[in-house]
N, CA, C and O atoms as a CHARMM CRD file, in Angstrom:
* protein
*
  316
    1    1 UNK  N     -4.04100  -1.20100 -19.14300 PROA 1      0.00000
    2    1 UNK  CA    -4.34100  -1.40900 -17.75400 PROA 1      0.00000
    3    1 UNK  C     -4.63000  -0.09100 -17.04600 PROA 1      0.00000
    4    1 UNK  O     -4.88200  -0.21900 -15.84800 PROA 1      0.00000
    5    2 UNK  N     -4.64700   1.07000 -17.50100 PROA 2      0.00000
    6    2 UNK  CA    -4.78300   2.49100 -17.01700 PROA 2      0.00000
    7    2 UNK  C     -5.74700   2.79400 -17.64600 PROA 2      0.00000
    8    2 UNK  O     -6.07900   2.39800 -18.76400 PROA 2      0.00000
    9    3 UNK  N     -6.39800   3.71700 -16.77100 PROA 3      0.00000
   10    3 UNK  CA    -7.19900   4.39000 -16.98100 PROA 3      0.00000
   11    3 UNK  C     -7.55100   5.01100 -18.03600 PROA 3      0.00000
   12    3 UNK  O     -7.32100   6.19800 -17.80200 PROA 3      0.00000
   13    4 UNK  N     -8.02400   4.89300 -19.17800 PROA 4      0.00000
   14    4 UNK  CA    -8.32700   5.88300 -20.72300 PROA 4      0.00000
   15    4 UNK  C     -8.53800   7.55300 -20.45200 PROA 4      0.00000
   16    4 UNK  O     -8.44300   8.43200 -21.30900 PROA 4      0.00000
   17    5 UNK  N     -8.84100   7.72300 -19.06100 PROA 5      0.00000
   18    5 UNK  CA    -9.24100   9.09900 -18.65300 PROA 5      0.00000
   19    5 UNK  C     -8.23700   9.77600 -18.36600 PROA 5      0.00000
   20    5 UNK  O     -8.47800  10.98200 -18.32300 PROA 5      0.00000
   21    6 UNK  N     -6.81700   9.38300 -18.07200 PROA 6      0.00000
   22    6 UNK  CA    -5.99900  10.09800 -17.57900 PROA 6      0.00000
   23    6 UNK  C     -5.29000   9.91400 -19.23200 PROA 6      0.00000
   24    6 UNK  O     -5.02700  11.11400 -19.30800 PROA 6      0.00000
   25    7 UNK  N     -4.86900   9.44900 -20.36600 PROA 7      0.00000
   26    7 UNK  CA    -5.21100  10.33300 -21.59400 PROA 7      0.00000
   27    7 UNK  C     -3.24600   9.94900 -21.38300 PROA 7      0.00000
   28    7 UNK  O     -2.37600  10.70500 -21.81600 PROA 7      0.00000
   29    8 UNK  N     -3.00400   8.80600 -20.73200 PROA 8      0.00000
   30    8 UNK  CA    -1.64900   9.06000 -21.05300 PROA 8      0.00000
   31    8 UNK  C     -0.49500   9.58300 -19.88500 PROA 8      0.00000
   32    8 UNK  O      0.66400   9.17000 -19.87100 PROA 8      0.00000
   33    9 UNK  N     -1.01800  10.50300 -18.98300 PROA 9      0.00000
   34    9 UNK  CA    -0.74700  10.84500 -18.45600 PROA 9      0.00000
   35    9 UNK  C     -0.45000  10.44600 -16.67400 PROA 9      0.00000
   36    9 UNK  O     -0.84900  10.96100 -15.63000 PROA 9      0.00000
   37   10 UNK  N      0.31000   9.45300 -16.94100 PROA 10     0.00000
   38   10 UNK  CA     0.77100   8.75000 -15.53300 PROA 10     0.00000
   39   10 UNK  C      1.86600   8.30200 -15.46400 PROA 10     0.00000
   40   10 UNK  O      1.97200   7.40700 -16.30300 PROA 10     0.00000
   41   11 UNK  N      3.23500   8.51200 -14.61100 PROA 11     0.00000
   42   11 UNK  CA     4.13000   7.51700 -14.76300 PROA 11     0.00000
   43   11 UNK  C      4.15700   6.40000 -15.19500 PROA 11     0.00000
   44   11 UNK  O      3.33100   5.77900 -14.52700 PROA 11     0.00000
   45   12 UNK  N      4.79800   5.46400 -16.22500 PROA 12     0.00000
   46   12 UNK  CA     4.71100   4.00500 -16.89000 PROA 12     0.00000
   47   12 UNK  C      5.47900   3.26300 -15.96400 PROA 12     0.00000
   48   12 UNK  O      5.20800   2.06300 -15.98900 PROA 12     0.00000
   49   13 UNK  N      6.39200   3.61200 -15.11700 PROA 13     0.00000
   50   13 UNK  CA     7.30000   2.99800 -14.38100 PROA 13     0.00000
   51   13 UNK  C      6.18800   2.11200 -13.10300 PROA 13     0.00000
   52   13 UNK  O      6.01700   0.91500 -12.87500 PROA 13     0.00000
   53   14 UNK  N      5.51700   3.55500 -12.39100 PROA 14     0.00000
   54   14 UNK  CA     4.61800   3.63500 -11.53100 PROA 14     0.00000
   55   14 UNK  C      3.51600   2.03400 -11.89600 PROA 14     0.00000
   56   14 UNK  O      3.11400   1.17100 -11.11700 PROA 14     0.00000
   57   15 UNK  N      3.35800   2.16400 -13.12900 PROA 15     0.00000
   58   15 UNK  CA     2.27200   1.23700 -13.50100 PROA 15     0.00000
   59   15 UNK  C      2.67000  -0.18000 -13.69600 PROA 15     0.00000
   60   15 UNK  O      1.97200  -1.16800 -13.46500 PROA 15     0.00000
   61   16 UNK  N      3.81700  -0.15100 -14.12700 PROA 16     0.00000
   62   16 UNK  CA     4.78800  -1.62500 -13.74400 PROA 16     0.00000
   63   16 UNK  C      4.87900  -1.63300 -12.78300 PROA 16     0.00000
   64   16 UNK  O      4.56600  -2.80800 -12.59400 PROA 16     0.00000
   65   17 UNK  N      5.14300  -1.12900 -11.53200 PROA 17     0.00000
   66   17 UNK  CA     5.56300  -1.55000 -10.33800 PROA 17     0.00000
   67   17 UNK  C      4.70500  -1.90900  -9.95500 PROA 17     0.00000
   68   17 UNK  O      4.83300  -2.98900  -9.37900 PROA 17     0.00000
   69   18 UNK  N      2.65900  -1.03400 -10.00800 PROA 18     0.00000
   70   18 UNK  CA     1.91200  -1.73100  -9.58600 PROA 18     0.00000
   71   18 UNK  C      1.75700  -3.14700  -9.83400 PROA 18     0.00000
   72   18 UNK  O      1.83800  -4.08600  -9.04200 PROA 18     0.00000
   73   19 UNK  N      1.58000  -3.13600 -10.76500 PROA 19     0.00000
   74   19 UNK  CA     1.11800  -4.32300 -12.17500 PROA 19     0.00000
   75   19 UNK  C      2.34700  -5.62000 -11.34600 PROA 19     0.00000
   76   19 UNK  O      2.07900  -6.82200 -11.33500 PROA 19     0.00000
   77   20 UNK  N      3.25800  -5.21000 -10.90800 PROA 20     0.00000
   78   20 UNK  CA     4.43100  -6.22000 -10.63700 PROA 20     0.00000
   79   20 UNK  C      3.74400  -6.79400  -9.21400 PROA 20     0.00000
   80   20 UNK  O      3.54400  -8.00100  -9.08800 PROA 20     0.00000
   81   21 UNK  N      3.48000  -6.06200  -8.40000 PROA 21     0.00000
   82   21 UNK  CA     2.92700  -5.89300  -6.92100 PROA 21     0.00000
   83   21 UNK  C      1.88000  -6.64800  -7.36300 PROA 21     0.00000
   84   21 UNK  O      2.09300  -7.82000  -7.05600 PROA 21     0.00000
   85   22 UNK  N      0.59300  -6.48300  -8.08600 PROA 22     0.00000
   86   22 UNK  CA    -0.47900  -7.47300  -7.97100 PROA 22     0.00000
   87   22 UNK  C     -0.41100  -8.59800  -8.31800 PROA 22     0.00000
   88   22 UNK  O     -1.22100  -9.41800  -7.88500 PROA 22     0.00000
   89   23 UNK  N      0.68900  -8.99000  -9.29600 PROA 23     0.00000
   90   23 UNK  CA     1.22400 -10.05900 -10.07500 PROA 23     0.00000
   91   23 UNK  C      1.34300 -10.88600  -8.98700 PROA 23     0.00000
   92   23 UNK  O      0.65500 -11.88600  -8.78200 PROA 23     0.00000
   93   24 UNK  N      2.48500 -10.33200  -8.08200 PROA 24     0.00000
   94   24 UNK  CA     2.94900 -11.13900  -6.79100 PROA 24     0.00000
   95   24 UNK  C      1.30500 -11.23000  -5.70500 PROA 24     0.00000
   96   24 UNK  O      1.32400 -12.27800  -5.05900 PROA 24     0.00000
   97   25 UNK  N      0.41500 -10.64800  -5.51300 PROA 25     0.00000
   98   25 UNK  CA    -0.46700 -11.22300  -5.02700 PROA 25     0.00000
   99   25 UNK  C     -1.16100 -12.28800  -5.36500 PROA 25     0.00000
  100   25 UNK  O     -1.61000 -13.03300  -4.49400 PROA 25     0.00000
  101   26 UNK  N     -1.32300 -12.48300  -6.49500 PROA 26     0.00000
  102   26 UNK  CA    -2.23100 -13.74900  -7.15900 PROA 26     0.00000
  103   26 UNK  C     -1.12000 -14.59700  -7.77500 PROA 26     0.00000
  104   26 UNK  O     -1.33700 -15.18200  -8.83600 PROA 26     0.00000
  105   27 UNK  N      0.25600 -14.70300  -7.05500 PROA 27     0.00000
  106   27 UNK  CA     1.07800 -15.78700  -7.13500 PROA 27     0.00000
  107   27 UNK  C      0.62200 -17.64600  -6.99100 PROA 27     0.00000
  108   27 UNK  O      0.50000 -18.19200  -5.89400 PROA 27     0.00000
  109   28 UNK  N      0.43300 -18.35100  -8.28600 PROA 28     0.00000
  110   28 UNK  CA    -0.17100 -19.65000  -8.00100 PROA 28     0.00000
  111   28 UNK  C     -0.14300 -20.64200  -6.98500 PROA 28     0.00000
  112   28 UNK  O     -1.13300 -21.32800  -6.72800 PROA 28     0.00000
  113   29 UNK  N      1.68700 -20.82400  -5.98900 PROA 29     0.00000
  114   29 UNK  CA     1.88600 -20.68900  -4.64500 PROA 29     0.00000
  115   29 UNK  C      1.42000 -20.20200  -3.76600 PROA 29     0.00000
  116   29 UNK  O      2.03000 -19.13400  -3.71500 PROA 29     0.00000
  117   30 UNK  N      0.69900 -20.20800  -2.94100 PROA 30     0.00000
  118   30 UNK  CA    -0.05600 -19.18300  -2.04900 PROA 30     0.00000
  119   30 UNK  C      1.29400 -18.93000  -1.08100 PROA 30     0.00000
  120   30 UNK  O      1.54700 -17.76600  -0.77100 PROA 30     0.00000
  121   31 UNK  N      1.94500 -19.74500  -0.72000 PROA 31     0.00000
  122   31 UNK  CA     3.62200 -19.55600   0.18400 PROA 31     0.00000
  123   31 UNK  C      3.98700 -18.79900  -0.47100 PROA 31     0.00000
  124   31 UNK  O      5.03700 -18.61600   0.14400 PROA 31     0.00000
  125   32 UNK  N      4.05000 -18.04400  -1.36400 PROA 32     0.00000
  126   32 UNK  CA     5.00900 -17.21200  -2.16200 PROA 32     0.00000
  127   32 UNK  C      4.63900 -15.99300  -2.52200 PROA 32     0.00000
  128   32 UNK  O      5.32600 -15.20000  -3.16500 PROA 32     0.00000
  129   33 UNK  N      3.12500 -15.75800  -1.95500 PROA 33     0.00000
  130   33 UNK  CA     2.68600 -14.39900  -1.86300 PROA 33     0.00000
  131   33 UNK  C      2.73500 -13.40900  -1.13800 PROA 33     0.00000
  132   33 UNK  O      2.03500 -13.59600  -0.14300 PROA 33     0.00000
  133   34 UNK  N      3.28500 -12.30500  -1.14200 PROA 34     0.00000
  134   34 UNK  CA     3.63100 -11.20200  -0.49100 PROA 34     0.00000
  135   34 UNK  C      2.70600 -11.43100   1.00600 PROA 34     0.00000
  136   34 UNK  O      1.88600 -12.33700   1.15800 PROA 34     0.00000
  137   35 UNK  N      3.02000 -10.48600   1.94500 PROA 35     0.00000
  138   35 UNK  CA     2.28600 -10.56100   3.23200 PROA 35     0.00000
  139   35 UNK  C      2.30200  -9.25100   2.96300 PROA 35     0.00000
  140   35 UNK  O      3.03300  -8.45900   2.36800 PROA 35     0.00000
  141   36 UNK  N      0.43500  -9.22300   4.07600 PROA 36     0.00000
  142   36 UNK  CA    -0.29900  -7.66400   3.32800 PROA 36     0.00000
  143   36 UNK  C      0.59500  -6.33000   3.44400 PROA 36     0.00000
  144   36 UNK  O      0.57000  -5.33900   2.71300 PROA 36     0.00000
  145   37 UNK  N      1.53600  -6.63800   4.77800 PROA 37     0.00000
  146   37 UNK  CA     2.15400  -5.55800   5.11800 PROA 37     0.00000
  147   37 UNK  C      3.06700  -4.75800   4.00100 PROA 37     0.00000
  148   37 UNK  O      3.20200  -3.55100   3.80300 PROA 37     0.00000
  149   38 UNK  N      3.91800  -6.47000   3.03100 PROA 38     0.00000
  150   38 UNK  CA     4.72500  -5.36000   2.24800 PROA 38     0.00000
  151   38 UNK  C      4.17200  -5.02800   1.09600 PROA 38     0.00000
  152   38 UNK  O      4.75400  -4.48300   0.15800 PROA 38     0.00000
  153   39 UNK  N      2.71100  -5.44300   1.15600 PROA 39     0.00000
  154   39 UNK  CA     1.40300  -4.75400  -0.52100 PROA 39     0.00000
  155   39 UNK  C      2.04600  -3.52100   0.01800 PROA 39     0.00000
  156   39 UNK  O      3.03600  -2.89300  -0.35800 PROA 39     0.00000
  157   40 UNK  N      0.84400  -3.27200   1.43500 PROA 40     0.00000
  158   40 UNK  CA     0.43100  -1.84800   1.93700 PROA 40     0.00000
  159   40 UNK  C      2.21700  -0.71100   1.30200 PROA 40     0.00000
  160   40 UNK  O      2.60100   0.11400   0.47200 PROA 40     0.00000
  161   41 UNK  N      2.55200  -1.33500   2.18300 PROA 41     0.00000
  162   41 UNK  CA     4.18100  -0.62200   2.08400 PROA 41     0.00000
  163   41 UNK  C      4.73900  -0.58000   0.30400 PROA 41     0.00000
  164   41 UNK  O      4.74700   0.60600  -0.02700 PROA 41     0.00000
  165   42 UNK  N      4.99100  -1.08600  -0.36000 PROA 42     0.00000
  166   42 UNK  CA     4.77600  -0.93300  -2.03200 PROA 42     0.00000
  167   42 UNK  C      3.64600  -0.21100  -2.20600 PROA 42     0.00000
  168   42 UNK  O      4.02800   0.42600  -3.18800 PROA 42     0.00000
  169   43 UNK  N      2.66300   0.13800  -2.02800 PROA 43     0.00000
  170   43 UNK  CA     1.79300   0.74500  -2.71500 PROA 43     0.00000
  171   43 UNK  C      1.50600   1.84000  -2.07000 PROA 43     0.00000
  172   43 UNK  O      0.91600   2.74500  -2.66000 PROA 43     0.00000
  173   44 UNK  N      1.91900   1.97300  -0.56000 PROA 44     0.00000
  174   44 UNK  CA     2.06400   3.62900  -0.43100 PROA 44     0.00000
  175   44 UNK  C      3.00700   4.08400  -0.77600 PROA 44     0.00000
  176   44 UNK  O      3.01500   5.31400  -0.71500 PROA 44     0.00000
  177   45 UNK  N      4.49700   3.29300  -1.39900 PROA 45     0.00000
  178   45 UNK  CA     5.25300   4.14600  -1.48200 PROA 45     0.00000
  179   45 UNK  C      4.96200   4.61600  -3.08000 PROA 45     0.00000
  180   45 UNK  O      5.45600   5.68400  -3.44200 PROA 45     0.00000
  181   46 UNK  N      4.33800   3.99700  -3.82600 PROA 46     0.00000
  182   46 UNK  CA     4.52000   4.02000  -5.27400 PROA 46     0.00000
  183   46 UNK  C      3.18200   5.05300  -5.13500 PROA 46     0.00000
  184   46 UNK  O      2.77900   5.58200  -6.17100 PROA 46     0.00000
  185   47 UNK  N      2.58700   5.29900  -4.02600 PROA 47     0.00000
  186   47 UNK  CA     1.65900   6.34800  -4.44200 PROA 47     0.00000
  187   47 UNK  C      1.86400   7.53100  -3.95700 PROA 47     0.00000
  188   47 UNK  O      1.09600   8.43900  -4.27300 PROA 47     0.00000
  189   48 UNK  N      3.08800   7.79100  -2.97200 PROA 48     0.00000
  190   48 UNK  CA     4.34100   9.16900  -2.74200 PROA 48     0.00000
  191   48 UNK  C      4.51100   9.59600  -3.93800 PROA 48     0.00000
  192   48 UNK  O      4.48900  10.79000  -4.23700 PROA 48     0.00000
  193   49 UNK  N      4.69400   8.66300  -4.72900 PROA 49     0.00000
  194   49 UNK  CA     5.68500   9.67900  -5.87700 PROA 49     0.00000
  195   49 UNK  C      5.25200  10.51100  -6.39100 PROA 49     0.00000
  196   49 UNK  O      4.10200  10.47400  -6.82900 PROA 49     0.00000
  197   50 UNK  N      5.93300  11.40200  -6.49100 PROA 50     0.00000
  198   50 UNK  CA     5.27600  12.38500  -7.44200 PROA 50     0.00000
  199   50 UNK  C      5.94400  12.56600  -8.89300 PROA 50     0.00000
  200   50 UNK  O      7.10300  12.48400  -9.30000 PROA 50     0.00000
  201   51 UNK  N      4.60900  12.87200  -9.54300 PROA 51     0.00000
  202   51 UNK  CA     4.35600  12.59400 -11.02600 PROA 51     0.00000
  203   51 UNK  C      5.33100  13.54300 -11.99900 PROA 51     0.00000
  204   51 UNK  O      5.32500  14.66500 -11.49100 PROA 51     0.00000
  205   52 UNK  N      6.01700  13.53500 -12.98400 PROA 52     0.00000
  206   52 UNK  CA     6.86600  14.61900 -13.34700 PROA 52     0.00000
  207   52 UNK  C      6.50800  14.47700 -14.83500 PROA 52     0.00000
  208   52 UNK  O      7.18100  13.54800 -15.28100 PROA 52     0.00000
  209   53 UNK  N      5.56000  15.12700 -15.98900 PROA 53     0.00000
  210   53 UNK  CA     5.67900  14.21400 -17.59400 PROA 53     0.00000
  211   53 UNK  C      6.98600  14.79700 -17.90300 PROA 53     0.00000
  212   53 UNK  O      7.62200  13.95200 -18.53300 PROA 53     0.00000
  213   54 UNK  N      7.64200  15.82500 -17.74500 PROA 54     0.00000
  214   54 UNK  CA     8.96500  15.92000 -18.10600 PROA 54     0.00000
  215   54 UNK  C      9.81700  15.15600 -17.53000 PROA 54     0.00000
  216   54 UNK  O     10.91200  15.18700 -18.09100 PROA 54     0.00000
  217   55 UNK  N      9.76400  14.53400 -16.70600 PROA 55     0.00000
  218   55 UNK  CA    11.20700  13.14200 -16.00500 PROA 55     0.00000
  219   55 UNK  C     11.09700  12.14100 -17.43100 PROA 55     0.00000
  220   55 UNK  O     12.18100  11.98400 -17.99200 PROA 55     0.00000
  221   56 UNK  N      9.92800  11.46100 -18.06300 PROA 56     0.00000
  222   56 UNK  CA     9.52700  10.30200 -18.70000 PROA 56     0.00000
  223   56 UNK  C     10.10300  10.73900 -19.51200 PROA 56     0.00000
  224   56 UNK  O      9.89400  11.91700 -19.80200 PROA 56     0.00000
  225   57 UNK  N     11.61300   9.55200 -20.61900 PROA 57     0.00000
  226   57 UNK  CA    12.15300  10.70200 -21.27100 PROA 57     0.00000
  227   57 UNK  C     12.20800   8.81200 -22.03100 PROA 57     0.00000
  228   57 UNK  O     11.49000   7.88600 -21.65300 PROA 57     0.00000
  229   58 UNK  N     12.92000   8.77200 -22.76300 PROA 58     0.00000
  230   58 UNK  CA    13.00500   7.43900 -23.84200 PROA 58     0.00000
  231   58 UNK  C     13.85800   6.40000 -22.73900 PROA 58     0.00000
  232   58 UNK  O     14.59900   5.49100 -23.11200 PROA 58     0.00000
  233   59 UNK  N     13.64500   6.66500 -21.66400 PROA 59     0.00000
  234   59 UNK  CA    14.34700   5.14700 -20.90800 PROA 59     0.00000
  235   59 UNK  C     13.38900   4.96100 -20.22300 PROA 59     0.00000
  236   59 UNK  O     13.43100   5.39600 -19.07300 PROA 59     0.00000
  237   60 UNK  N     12.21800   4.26600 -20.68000 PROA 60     0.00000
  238   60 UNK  CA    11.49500   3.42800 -20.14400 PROA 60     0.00000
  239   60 UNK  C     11.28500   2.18700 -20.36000 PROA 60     0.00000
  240   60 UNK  O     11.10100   1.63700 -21.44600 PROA 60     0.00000
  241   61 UNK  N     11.31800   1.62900 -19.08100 PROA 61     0.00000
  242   61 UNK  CA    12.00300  -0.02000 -18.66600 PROA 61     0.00000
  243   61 UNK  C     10.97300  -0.34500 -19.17800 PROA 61     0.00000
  244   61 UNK  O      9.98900   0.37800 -19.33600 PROA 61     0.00000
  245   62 UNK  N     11.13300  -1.84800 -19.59300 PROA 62     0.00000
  246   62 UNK  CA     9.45100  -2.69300 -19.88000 PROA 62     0.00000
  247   62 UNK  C      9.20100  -3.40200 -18.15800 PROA 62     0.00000
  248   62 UNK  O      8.12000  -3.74300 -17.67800 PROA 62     0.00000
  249   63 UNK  N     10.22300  -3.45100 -17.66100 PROA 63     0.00000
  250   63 UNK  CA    10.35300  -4.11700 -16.17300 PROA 63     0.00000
  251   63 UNK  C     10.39900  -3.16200 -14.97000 PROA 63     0.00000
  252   63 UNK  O     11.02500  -2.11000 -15.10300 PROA 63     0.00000
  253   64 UNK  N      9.97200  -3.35700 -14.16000 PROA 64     0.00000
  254   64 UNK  CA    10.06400  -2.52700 -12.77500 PROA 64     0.00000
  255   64 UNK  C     11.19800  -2.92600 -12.47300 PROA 64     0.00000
  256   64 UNK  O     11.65700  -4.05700 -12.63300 PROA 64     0.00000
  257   65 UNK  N     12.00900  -1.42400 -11.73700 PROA 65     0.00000
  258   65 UNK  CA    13.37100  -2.02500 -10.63300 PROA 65     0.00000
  259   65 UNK  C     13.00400  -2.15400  -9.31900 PROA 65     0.00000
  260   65 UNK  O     13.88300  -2.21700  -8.45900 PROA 65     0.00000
  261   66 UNK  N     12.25500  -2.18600  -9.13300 PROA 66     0.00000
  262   66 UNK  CA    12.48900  -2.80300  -7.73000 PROA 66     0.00000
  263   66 UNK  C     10.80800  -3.16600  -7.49600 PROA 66     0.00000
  264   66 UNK  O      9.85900  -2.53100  -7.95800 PROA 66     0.00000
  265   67 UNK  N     10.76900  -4.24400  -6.73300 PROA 67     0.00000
  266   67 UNK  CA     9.70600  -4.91700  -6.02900 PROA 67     0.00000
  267   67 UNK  C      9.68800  -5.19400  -4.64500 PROA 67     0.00000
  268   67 UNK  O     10.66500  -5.51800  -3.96800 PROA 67     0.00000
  269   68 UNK  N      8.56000  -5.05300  -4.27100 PROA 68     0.00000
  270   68 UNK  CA     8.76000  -5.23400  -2.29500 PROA 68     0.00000
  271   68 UNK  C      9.10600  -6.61000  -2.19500 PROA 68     0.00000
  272   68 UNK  O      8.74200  -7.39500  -3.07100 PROA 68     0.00000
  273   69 UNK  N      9.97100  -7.08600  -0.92500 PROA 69     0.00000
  274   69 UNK  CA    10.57300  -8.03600  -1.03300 PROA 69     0.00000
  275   69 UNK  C      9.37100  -9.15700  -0.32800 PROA 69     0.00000
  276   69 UNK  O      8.43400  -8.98900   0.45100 PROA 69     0.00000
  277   70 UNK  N     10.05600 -10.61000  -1.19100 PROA 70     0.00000
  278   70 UNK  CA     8.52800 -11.00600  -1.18400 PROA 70     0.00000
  279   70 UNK  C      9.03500 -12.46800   0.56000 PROA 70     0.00000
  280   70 UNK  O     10.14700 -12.87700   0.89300 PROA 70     0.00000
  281   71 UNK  N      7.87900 -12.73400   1.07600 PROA 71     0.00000
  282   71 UNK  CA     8.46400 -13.36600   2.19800 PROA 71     0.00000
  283   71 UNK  C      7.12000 -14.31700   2.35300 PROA 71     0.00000
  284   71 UNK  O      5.97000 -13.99400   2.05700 PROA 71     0.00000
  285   72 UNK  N      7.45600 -15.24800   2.75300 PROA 72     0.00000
  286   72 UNK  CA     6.85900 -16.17000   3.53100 PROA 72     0.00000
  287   72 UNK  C      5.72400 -16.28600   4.61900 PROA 72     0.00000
  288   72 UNK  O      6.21100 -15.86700   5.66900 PROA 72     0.00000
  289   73 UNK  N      4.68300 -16.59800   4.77300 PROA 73     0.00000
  290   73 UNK  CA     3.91700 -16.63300   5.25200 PROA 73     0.00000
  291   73 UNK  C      4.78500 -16.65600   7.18900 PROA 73     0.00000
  292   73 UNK  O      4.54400 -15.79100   8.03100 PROA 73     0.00000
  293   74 UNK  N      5.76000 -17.89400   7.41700 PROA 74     0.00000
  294   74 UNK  CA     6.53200 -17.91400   8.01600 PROA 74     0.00000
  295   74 UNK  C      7.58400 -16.96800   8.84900 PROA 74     0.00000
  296   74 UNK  O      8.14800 -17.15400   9.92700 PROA 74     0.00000
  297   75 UNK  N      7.62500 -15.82400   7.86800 PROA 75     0.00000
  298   75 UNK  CA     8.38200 -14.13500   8.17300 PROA 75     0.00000
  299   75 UNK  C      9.62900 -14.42200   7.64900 PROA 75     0.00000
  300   75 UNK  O     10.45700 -13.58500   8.00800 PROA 75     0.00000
  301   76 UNK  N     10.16600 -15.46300   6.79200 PROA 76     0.00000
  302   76 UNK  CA    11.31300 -15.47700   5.92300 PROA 76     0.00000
  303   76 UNK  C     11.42900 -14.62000   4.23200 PROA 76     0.00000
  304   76 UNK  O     10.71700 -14.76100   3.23800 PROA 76     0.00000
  305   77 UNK  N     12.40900 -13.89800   4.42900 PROA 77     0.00000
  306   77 UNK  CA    12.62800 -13.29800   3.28600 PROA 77     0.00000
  307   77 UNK  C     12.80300 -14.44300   2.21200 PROA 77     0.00000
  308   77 UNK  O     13.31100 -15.54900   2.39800 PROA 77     0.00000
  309   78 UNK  N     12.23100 -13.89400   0.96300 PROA 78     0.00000
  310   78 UNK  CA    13.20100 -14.60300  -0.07500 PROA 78     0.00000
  311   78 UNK  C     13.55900 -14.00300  -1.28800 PROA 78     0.00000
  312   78 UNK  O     12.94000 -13.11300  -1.87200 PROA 78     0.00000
  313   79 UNK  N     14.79800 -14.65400  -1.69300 PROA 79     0.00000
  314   79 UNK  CA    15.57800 -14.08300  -2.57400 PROA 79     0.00000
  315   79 UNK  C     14.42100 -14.13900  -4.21000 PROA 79     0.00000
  316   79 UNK  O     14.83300 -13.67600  -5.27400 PROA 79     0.00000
């Protein structure tokens, strides 16, 4: 799902979290898809980070920890 040009070289965490974030946009529920605000907000924050190849060390999750919380068209959180 990355880029062949960057050769490897990107946080894997970073790329689950995206990958988790778009997942939740094209949720088959349309009620159950994120509202744009908390995309925007997940994806500027996941694009703050800054990149470290020495942090990436053998604990890499197959899962993202954390996802923007997903809510209701309505403005209800849900679990």
């Amino acid at each position: 799902m990355a880029d062949p040009m960057l050769q490897g070289q990107y946080p894997s965490r970073g790329l689950y979290q995206a990958l988790a974030v778009a997942a939740m946009c094209v949720h088959e529920q349309p009620n159950m898809r994120p509202v744009i605000a908390d995309v925007v907000t997940a994806l500027t924050y996941l694009a703050s980070q800054k990149y470290d190849p020495n942090a990436e060390t053998g604990q890499r999750s197959r899962y993202p920890s954390a996802s923007p919380p997903r809510t209701r068209r309505g403005g209800k959180n849900q679990s």
